[in-house]
C-alpha positions as MATLAB code, in Angstrom:
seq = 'XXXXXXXXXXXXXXXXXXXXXXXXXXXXXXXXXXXXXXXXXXXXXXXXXXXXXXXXXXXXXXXXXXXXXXXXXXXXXXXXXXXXXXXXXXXXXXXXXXXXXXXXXXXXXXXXXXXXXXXXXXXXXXXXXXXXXXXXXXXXXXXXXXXXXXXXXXXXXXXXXXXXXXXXXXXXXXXXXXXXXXXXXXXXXXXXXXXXXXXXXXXXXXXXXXXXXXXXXXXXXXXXXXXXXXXXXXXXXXXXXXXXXXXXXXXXXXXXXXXXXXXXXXXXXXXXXXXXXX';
ca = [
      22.085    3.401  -10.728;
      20.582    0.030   -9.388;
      17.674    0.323  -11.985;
      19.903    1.198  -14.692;
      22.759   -1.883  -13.926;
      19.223   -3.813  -13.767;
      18.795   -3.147  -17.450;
      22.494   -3.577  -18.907;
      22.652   -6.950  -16.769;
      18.918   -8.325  -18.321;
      19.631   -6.182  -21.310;
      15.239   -6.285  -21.342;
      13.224   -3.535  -19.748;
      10.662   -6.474  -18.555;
      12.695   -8.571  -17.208;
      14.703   -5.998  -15.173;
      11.140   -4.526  -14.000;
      10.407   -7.782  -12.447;
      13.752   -8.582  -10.744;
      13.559   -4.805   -9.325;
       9.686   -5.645   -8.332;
       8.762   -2.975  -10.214;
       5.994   -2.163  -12.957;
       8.219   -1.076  -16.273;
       6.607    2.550  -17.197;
       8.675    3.929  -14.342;
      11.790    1.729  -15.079;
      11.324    3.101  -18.363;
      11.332    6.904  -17.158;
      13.763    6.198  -14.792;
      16.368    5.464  -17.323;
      15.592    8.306  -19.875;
      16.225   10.629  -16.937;
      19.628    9.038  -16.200;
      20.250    9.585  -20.144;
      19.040   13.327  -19.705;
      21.459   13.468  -16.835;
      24.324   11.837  -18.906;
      23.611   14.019  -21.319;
      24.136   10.728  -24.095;
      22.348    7.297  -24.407;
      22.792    4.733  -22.504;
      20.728    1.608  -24.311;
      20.172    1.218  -28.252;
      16.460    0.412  -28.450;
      15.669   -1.881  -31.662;
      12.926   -4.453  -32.882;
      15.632   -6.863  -32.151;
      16.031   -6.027  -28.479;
      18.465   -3.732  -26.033;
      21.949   -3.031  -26.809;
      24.514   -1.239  -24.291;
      26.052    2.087  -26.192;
      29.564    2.615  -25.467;
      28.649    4.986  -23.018;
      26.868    2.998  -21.120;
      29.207   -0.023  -21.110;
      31.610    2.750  -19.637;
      28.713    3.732  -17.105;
      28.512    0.471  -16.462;
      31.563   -0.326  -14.997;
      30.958    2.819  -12.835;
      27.699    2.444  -11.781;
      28.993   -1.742   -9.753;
      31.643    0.327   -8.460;
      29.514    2.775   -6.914;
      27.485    0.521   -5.344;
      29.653   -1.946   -4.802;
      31.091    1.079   -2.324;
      27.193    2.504   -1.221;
      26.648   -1.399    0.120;
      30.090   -1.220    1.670;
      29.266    2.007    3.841;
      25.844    0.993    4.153;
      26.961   -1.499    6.248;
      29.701    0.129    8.229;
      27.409    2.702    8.841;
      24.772   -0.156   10.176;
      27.522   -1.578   12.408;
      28.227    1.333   14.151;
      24.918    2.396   14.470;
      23.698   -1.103   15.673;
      20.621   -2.952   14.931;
      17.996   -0.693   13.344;
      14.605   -1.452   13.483;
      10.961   -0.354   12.211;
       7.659   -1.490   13.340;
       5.103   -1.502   10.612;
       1.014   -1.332   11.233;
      -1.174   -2.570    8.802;
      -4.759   -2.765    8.823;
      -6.977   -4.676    6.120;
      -5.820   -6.630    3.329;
      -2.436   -7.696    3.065;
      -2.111   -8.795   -0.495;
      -3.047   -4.948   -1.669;
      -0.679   -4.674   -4.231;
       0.470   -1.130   -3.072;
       1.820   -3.441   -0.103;
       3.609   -5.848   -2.070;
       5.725   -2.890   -4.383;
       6.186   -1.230   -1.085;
       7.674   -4.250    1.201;
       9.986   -5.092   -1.921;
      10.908   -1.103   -2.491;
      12.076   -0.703    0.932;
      13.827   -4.274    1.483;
      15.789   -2.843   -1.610;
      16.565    0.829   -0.184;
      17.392   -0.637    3.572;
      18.632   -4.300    3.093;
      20.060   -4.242    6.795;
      16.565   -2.979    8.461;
      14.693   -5.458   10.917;
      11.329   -4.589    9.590;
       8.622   -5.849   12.108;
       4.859   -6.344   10.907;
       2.012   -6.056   13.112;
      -1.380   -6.925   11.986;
      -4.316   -5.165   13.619;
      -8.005   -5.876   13.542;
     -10.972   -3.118   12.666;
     -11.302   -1.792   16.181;
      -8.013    0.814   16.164;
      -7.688    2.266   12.486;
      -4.294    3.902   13.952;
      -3.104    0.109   14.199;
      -1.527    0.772   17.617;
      -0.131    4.201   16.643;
      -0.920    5.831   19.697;
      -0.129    3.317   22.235;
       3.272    3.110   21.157;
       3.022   -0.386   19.437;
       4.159    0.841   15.261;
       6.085    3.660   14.377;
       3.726    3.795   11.419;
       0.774    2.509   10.237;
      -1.003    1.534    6.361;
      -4.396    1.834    7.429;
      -7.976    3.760    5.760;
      -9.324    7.186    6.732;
     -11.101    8.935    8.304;
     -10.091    9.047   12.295;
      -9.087   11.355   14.644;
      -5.986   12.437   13.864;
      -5.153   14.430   16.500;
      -1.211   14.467   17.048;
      -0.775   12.454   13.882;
       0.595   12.841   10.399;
      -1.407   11.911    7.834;
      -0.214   11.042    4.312;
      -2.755   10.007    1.573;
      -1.246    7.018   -0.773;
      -4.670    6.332   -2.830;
      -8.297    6.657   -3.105;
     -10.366    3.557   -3.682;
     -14.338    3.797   -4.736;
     -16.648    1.698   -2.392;
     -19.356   -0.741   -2.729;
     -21.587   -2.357   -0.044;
     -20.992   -6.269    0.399;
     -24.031   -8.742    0.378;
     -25.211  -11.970   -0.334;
     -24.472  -13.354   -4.072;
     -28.240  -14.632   -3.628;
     -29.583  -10.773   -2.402;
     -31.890   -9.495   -4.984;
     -29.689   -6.034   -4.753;
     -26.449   -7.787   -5.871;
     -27.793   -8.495   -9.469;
     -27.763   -4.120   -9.444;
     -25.067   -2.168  -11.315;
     -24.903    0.213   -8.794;
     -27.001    0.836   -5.281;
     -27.618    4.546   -3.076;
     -27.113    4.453    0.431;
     -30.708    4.778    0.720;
     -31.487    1.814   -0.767;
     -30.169    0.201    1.871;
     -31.718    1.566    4.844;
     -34.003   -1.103    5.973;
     -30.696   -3.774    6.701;
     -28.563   -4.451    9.463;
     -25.185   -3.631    9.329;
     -22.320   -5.416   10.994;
     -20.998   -2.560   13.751;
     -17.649   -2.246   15.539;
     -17.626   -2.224   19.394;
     -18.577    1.271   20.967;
     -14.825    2.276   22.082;
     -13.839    2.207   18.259;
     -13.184    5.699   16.820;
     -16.346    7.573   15.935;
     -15.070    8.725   12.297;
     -14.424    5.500   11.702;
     -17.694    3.900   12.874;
     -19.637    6.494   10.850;
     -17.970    6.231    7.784;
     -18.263    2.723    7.762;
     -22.099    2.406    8.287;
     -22.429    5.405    5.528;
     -22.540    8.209    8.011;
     -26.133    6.949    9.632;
     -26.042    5.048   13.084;
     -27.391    1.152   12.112;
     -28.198   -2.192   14.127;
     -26.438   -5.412   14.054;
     -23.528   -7.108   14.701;
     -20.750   -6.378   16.252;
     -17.567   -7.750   14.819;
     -13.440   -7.066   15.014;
     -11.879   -8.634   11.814;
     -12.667   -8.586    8.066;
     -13.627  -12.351    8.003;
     -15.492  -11.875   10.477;
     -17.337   -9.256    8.914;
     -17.539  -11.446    5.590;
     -19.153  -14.314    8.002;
     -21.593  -12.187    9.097;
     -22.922  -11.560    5.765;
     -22.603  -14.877    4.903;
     -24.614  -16.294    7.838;
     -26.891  -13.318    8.782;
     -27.381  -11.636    5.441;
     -26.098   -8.545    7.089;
     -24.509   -5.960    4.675;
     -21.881   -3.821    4.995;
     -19.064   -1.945    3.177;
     -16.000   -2.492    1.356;
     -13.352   -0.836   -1.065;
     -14.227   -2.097   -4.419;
     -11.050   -4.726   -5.949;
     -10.610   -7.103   -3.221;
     -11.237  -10.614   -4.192;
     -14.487  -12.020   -2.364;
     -15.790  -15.687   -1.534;
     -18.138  -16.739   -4.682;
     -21.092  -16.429   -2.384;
     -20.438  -12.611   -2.001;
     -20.441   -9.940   -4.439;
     -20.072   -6.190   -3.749;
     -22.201   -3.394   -5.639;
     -20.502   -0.311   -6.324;
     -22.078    3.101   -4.110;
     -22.918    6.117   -6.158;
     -23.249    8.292   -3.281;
     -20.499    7.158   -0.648;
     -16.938    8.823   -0.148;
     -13.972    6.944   -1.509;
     -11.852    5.255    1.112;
      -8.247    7.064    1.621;
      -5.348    4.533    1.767;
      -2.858    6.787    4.029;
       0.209    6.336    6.073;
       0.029    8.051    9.535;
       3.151    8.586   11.987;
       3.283   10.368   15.205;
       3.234   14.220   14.544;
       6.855   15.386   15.116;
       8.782   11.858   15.532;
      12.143   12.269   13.435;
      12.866    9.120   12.726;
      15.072    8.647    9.677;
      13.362    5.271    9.240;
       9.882    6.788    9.063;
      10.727    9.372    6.594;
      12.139    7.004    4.300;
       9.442    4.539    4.497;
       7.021    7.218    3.715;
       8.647    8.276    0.834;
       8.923    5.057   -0.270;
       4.883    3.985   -0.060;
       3.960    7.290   -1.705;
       6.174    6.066   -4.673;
       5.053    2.887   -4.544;
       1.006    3.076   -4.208;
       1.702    5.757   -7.023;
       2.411    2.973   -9.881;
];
């Protein structure tokens, strides 16, 4: 109903895709559903734009009432439950635009939730998980995932980060092997040991140790070291990435406690899997 009041208010597909925060294919399919529901159009499509049908201007009128009355219980219901509350891991980058489509999604679904962020470094892929610090986490696979839930949002391909002057960054594409004579930045030796080998392409290496991605970026700035990275992140002009034939995509996943029933956690999984979908 939102999307659909979206579209008879803008009376333009685009425009009501970017006031929802959405991408317009699913507005799009949204809306012929709701039709298929009706059982009648809603919108008269034409070169010269979008034009309510009388249907719809009778849905219309329906559909503000409705939630007019959802927002109204929504927050009686809020009241008497009191302040409500999610903590949110994330690990990486934050402008992914997965994130972005997500953070607006569920701002829209639970307007009265405090949402609270916390941004980890590359030493606990769980993002505080299991000490009790998030409820859930956006992080990367693999880890151990022992008394978690694991959902899968997206894969991304991988490439190995070096110097914009290497010799091996002029390449199309590299093998692992090819890169078996360079040091690789490492994590500290209490980080999870899925994690560590996955991201030194399942072979123990030498060199640095760092905690953050900048400070993994600074040490192939400064040291020349190399190191990986999910391809479509933007990079410093004196760093390029070369996509990896032979190495496992990286899993985007959500991950909650195994067994917590929190309302809030449901719903915000629901929401990311529709959201790193688009």
């Amino acid at each position: 109903m939102r999307y659909f009041v979206a579209v008879a208010e803008e009376l333009h597909f685009g425009r009501a895709a970017t006031r929802l925060h959405m991408s317009q294919p699913p507005l799009s399919r949204a809306i012929k559903q709701l039709e298929a529901d009706v059982g009648a159009l809603l919108f008269a499509r034409s070169p010269a734009g979008v034009t309510l049908t009388p249907v719809g201007t009778v849905l219309l009128d329906e559909a503000r009432a409705l939630l007019d009355h959802a927002d109204r219980v929504r927050v009686r219901v809020s009241a008497a439950a009191g302040a409500a509350t999610i903590t949110v891991g994330i690990l990486g980058d934050g402008t992914d635009p997965g994130v972005s489509r997500l953070a607006a999604a569920y701002r829209r679904n639970h307007p009265g939730i405090d949402i609270h962020i916390r941004d980890t470094d590359l030493t606990d892929p769980t993002c505080g998980l299991r000490a009790g610090l998030v409820d859930v986490a956006l992080t990367r696979a693999p880890f151990d995932e022992t008394a978690l839930t694991v959902r899968t949002l997206r894969t991304d391909p991988v490439g190995v980060v070096l110097r914009a002057d290497d010799p091996l960054a002029r390449r199309d594409r590299l093998r692992l092997a090819e890169l078996s004579d360079r040091r690789w930045f490492q994590f500290p030796q209490d980080t999870d040991p899925s994690w560590q080998s996955y991201w030194n392409g399942g072979t123990p290496r030498e060199g640095p140790v760092v905690r953050a991605v900048q400070e993994c970026l600074q040490a192939v700035l400064w040291n020349g070291t190399v190191g990986l990275a999910p391809l479509g992140h933007d990079l410093p002009a004196e760093l390029a990435v070369v996509p990896l034939t032979d190495m496992v995509p990286s899993r985007v996943v959500a991950v909650w406690n195994e067994g917590d029933t929190n309302p809030l956690i449901r719903s915000f999984i629901e929401i990311a899997t529709a959201a790193y979908r688009r």
